[in-house]
C-alpha positions as CSV (number, residue, x, y, z in Angstrom):
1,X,-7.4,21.8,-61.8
2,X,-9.4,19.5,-64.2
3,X,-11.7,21.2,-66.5
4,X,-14.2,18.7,-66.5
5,X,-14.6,19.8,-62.7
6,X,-17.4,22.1,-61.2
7,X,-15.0,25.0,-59.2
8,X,-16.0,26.9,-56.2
9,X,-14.1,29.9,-54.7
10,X,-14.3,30.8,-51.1
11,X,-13.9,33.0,-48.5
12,X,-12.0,32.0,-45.1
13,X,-12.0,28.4,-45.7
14,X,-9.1,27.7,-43.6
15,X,-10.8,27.2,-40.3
16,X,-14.5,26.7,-38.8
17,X,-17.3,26.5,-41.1
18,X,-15.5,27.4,-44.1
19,X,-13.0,24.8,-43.5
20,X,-16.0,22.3,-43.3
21,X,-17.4,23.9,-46.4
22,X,-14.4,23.4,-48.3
23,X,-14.4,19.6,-47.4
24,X,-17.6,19.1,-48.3
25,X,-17.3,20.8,-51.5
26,X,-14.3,18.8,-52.3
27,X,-16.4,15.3,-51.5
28,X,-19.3,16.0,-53.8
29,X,-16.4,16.4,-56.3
30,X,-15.4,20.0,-57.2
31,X,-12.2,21.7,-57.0
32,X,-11.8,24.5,-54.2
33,X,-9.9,27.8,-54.2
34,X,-10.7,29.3,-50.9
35,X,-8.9,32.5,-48.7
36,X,-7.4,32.8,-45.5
37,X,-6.5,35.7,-43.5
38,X,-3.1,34.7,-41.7
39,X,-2.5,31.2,-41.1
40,X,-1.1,29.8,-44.1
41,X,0.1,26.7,-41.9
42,X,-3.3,26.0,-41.6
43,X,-5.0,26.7,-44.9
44,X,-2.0,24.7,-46.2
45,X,-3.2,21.6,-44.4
46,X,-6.8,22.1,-45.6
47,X,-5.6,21.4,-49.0
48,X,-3.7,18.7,-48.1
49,X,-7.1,17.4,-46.7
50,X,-9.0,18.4,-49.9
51,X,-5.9,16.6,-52.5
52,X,-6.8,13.5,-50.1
53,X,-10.1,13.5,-51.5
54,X,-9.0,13.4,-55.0
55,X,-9.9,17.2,-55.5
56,X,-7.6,20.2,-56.4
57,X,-7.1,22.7,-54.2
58,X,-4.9,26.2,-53.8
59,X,-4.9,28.6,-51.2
60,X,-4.7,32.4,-51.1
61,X,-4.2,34.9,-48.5
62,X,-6.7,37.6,-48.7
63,X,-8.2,40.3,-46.3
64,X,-11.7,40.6,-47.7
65,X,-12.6,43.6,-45.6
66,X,-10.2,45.6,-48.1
67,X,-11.4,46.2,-51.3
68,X,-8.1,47.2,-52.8
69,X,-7.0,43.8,-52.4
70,X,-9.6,42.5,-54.8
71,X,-8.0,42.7,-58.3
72,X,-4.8,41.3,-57.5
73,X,-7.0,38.1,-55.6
74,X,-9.0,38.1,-58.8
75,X,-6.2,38.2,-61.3
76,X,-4.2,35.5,-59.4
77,X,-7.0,33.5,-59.2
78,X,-8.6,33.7,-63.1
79,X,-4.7,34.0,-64.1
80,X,-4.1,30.1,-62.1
81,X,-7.7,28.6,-63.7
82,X,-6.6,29.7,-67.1
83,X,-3.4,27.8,-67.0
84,X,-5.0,25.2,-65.2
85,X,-7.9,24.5,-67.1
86,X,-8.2,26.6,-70.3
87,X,-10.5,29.0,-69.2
88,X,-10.3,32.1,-66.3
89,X,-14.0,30.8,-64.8
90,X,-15.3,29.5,-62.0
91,X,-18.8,28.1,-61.0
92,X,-19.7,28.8,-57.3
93,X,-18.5,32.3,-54.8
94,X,-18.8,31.4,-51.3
95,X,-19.1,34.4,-49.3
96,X,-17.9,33.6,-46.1
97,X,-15.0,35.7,-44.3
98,X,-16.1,36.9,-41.4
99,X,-15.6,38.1,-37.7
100,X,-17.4,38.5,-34.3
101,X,-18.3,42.2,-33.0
102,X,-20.1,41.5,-29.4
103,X,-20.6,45.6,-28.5
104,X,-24.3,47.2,-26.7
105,X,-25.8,49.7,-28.9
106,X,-25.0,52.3,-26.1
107,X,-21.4,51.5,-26.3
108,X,-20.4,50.5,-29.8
109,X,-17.6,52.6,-31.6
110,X,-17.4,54.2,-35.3
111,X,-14.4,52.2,-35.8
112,X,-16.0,48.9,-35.0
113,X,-18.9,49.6,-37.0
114,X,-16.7,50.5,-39.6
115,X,-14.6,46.9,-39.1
116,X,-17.6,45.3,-39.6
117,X,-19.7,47.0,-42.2
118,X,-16.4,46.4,-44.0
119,X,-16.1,42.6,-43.8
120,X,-19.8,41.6,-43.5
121,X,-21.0,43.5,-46.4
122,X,-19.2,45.6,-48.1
123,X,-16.6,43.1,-48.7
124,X,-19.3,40.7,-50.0
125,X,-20.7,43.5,-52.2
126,X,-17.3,44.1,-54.0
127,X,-15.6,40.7,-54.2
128,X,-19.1,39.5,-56.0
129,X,-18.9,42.3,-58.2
130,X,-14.9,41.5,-59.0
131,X,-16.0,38.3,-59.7
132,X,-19.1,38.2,-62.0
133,X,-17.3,38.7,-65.6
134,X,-16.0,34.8,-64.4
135,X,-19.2,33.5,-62.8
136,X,-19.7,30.8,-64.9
137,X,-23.8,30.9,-66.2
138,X,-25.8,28.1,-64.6
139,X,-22.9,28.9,-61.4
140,X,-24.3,30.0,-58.0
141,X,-23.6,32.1,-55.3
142,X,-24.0,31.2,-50.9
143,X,-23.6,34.2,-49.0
144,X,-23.3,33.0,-45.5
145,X,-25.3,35.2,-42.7
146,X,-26.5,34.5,-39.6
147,X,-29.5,33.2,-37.1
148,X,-28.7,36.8,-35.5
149,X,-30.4,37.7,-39.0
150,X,-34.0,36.8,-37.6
151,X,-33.8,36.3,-33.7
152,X,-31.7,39.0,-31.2
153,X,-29.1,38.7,-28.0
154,X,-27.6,41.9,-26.5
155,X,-24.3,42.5,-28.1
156,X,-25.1,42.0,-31.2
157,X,-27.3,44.7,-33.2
158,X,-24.5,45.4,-36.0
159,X,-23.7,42.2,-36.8
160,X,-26.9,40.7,-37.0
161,X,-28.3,44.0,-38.7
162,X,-25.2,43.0,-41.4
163,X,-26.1,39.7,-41.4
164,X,-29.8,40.8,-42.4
165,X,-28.5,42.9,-44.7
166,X,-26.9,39.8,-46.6
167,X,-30.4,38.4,-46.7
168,X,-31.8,41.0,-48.5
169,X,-28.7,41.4,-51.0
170,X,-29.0,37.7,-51.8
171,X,-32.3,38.1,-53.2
172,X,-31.4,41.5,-55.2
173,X,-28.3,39.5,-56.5
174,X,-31.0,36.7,-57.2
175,X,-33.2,38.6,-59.0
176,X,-30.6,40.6,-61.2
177,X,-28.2,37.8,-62.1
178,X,-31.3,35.3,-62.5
179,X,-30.8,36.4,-66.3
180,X,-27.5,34.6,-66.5
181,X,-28.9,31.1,-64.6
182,X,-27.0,32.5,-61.7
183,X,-29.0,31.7,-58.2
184,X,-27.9,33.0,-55.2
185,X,-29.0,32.4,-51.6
186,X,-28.1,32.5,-48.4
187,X,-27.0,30.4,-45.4
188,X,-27.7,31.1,-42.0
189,X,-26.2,29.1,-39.1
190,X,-27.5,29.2,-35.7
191,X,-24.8,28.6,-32.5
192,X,-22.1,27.0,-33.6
193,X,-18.8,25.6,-31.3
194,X,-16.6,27.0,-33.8
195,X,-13.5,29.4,-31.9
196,X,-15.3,32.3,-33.9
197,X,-16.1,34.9,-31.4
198,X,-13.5,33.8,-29.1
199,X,-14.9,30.2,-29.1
200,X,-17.3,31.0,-26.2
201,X,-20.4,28.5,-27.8
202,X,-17.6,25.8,-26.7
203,X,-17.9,27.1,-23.4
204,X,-20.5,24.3,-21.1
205,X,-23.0,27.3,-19.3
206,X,-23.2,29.0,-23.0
207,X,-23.8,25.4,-24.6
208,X,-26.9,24.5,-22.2
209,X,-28.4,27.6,-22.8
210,X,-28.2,27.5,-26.4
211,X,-29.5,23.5,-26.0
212,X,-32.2,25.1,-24.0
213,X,-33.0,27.7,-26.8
214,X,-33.2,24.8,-29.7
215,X,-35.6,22.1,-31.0
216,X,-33.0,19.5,-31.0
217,X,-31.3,20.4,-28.1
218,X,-28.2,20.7,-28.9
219,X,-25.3,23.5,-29.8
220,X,-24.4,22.8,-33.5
221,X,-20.8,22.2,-35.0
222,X,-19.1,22.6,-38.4
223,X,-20.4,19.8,-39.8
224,X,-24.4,21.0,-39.6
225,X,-23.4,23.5,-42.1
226,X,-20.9,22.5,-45.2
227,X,-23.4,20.1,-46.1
228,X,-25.8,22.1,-47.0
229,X,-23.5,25.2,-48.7
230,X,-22.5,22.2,-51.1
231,X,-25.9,21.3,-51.7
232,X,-26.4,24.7,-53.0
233,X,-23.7,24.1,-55.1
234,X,-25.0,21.2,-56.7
235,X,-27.4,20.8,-59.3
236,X,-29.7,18.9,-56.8
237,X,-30.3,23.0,-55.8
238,X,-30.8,23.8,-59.6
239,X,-34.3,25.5,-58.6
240,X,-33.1,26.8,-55.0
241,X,-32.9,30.5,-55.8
242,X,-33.3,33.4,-53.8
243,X,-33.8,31.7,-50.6
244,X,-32.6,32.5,-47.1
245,X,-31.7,29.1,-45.2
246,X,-31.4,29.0,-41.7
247,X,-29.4,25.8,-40.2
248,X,-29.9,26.3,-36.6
249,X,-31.5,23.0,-35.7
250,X,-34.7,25.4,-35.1
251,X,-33.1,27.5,-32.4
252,X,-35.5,30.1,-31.0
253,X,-38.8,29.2,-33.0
């Protein structure tokens, strides 16, 4: 990786949004070190898309709902940037690993609460933690959440109650790393076609509901949201701090 180059770890980048994050990244000209969770086939070609674009790029497996795996990730990570570039830091943490829970209040289990709690925000918590000592000052940090954050559908009162969650930890992390130039803030997509979830916003009864439910009338896809995560890690968002962003195309105003 070239030192002269803004770097930006993050979190499933293989597929869906994070793979669109990780493109975007790489066009407005940083380097990428992202995580998947199984398919190193795929994450492999990601970075074969992102070298494409002149960028450097490395991919490393990681299951962010377990903390213990955090040091090793960390070490191989600041261990690759020092021999890379000089120097163990980074500039940007996307937090974005994540999975669907679609369970009723009356029927949700401990151990999918658990699952989730574990991935959605207590990953997030820990990982940013890991990673602060190498957070380079004047960095940022996008924790990705949700529309389920502000609006609500049956199913899904822990994951958007994690989601919200995120909001609020954004503007703590804001407010105590603001010392360092560090903003953080969050992203949160509406309905994306994405195969999260079991891919059913791809499905066409879901899609005209969700079309129904939105300003601009449409379901959105990948590419409504890496934009504007590499925005935020720009310094065209220098004074963006704190901030909860929701990219839905104004779904359920």
């Amino acid at each position: 990786m070239n030192s002269r180059n803004k770097i930006a770890v993050v979190t499933g980048g293989s597929r869906g949004l994070g793979k669109d994050m990780v493109l975007n990244l790489a066009e407005n000209g940083l380097d990428v070190i992202f995580t998947y969770h199984s398919n190193e086939t795929m994450a492999n070609e990601v970075v074969d898309q992102i070298k494409k674009k002149g960028q450097k790029a490395i991919a490393y497996q990681l299951d962010t709902s377990d903390i213990s795996q955090f040091d090793s990730f960390i070490t191989k990570v600041t261990s690759h940037l020092k021999e890379a570039t000089g120097s163990p830091n980074f500039d940007f943490l996307v937090n974005n690993a994540g999975t669907a829970l679609y369970a009723m209040v009356a029927t949700t289990t401990e151990e999918q609460m658990d699952a989730a709690y574990n991935i959605h925000y207590k990953g997030v918590f820990f990982l940013t933690q890991k990673a602060l000592p190498y957070l380079n000052e004047g960095g940022g940090i996008v924790n990705i959440s949700s529309g389920l954050a502000r609006f609500s559908f049956p199913g899904s009162s822990v994951y958007g109650s994690l989601k919200a969650a995120i909001d609020s930890l954004s503007r703590y992390m804001a407010k105590e790393l603001g010392a360092k130039g560090i903003r953080v803030n969050s992203v949160a997509p509406g309905a994306i076609a994405t195969d999260f979830g079991g891919g059913s916003n791809r499905e066409a009864d879901k899609q005209q509901i969700i079309a129904g439910a939105t300003a601009l009338g449409r379901v959105g896809e990948p590419d409504d949201i890496g934009g504007v995560v590499a925005f935020l890690c720009s310094d065209k968002a220098k004074w963006v701090n704190g901030q909860r962003i929701e990219v839905s195309g104004g779904m359920m105003l």
